[in-house]
Backbone as CSV, one residue per row, in Angstrom:
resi,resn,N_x,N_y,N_z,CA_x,CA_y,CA_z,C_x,C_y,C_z
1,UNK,-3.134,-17.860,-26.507,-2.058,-17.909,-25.533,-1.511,-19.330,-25.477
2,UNK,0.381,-19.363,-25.237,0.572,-20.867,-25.527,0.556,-21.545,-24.276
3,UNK,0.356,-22.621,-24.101,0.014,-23.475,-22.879,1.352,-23.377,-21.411
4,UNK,2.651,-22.959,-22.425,3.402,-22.649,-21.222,3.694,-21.362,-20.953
5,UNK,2.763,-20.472,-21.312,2.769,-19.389,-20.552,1.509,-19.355,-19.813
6,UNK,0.682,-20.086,-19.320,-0.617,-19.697,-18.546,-0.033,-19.469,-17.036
7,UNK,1.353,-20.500,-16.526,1.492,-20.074,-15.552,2.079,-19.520,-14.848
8,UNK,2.424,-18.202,-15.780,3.318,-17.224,-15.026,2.757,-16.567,-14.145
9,UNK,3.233,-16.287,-12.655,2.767,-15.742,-11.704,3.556,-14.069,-11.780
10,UNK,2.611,-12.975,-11.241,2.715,-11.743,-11.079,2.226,-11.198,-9.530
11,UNK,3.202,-10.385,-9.533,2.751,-10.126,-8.129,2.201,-8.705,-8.105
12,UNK,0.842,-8.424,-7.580,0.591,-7.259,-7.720,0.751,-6.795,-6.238
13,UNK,1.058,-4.911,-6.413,1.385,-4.589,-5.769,0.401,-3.022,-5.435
14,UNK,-0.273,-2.609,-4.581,-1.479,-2.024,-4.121,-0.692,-0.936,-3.244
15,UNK,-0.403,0.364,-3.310,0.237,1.184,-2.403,-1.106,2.420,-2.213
16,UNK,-1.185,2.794,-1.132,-2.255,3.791,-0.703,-1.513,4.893,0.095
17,UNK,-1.623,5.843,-0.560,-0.578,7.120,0.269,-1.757,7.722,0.678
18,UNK,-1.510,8.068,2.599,-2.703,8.924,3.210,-2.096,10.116,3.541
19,UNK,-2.202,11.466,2.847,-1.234,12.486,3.267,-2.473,13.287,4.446
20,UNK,-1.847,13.801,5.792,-2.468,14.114,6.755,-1.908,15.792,6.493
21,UNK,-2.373,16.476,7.519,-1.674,17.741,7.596,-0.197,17.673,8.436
22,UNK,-0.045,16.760,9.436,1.782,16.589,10.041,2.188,15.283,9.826
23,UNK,1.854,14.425,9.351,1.924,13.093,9.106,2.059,12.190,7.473
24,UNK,2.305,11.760,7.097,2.234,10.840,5.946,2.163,9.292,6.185
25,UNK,0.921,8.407,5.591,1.187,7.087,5.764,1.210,6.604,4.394
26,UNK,1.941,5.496,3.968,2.379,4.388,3.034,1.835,3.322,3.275
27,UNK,0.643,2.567,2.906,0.297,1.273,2.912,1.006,-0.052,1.779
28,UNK,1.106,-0.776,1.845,1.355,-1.496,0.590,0.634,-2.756,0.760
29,UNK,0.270,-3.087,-0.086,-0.674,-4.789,0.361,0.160,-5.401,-0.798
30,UNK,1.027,-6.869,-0.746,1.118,-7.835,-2.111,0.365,-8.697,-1.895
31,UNK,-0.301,-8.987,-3.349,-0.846,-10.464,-3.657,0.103,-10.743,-4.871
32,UNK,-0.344,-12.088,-5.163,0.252,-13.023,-6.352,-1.135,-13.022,-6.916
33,UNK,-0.798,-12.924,-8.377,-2.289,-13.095,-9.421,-1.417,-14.353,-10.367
34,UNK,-2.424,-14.732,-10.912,-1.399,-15.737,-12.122,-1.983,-14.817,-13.651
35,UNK,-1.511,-15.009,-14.701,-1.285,-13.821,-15.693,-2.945,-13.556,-16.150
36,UNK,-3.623,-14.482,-16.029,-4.954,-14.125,-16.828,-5.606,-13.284,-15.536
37,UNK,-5.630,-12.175,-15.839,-5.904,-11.048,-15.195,-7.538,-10.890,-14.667
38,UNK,-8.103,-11.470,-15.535,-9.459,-11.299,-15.436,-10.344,-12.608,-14.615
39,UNK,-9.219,-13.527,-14.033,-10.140,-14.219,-12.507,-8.627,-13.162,-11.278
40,UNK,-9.250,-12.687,-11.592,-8.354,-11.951,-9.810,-8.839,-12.333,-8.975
41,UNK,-9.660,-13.354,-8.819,-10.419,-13.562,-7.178,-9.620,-14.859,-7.261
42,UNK,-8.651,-15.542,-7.711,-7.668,-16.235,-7.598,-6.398,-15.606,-6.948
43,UNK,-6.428,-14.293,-6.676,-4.954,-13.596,-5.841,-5.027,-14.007,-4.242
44,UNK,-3.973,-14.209,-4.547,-3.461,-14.880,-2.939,-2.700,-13.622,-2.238
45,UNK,-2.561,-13.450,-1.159,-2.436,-12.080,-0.006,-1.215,-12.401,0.197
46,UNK,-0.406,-12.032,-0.026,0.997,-12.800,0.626,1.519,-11.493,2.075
47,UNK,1.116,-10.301,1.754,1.952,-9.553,3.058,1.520,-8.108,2.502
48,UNK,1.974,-7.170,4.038,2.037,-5.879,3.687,2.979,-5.026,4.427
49,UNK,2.886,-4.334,4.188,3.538,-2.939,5.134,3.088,-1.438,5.080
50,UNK,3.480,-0.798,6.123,2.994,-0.081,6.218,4.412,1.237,7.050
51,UNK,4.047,2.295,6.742,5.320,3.425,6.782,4.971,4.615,7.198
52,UNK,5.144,5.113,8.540,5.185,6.613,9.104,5.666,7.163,8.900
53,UNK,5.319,8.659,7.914,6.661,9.476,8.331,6.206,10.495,8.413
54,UNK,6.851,11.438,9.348,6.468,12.560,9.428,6.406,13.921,8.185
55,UNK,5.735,14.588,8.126,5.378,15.573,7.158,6.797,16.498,7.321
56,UNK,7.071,16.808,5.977,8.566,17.286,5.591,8.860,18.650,6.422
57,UNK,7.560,19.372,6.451,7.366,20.960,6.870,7.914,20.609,8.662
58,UNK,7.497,19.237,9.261,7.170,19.532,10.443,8.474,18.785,11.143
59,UNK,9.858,18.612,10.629,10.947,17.636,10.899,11.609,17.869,11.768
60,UNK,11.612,19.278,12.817,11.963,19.072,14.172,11.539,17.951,14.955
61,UNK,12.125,18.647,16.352,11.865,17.840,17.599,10.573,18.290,17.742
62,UNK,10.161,18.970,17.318,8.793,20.235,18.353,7.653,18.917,17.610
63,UNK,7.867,18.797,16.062,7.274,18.320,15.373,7.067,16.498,14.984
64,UNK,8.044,15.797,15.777,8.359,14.422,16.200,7.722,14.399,17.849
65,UNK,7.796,15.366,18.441,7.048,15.008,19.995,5.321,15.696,19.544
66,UNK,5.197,16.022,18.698,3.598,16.285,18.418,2.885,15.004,17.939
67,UNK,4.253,14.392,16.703,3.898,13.146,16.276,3.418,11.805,17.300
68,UNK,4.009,11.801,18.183,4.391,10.893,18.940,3.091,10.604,19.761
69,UNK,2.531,11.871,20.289,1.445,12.048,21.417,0.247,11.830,20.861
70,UNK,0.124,11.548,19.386,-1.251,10.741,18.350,-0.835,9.416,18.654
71,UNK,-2.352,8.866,18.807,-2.032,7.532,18.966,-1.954,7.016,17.704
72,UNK,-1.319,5.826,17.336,-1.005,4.923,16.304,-2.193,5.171,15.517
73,UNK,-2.014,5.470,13.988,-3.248,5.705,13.311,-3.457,4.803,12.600
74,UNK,-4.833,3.972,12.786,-5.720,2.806,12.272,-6.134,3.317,10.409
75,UNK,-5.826,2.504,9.782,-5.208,3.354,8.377,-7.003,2.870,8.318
76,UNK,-8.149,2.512,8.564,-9.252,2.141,7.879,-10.318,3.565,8.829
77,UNK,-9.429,3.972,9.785,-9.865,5.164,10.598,-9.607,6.337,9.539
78,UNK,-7.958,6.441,9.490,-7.999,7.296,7.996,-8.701,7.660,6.768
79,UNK,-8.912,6.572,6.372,-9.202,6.332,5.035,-10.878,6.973,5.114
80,UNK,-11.425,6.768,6.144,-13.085,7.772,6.586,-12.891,8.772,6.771
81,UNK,-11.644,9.594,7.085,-11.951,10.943,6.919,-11.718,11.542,5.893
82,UNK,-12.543,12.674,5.504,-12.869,13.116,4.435,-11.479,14.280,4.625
83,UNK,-10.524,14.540,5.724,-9.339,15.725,5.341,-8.717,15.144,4.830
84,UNK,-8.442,13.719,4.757,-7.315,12.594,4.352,-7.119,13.012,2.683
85,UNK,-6.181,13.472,2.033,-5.525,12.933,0.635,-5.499,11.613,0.494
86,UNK,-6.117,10.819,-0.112,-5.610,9.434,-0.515,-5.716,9.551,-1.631
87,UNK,-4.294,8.369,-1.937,-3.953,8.214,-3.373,-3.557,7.092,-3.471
88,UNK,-4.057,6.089,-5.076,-3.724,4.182,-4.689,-3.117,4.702,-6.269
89,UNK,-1.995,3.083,-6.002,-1.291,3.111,-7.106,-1.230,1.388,-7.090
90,UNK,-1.365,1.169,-8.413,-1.504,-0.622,-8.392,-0.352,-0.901,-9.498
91,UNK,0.492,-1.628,-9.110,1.991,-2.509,-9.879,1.854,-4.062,-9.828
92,UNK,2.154,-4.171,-11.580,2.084,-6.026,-11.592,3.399,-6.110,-11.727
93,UNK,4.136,-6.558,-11.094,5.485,-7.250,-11.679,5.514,-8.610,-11.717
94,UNK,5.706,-9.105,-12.886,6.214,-10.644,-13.156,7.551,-11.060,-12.371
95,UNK,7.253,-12.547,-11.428,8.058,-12.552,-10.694,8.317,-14.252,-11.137
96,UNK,7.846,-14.873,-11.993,8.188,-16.114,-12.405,7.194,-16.892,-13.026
97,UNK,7.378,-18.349,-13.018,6.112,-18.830,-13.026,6.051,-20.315,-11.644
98,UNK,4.709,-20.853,-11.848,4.366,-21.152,-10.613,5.020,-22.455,-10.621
């Protein structure tokens, strides 16, 4: 590898879909890795987000005031129950260098 590519930075990108039975959540976590892939304990956390939406079947009102009356769901509460669908998807995009 040539010396001016060691420091291209990539940003990886970590999405966790929790499908519920009336609910859907979207996690996303970014870090920055730099290209040599194999020290990842060099990724830096830069941000996340996170996305409610209600389940497609349930898109009334009847089904937004059912939503509503759950309290805010703790995605590490999720992620322990065993009804939960989870599904992770991991994206590097090259976003420059450092």
């Amino acid at each position: 590898m040539a010396p001016q590519d060691m420091d291209k930075l990539f940003l990886l990108i970590h999405t966790i879909t929790i499908t519920e039975s009336d609910y859907i959540v979207q996690a996303q976590f970014f870090h920055t890795v730099p290209e040599d892939f194999s020290h990842i304990s060099n990724a830096r956390f830069v941000g996340r987000r996170m996305r409610l939406r209600i389940h497609p079947s349930l898109r009334g009102n009847r089904g937004k005031a059912h939503l509503y009356r759950l309290n805010a769901p703790n995605l590490k509460t999720l992620m322990k129950r065993n009804s939960s669908n989870i599904k992770h998807h991991l994206r590097a995009v090259q976003i420059g260098t450092s």
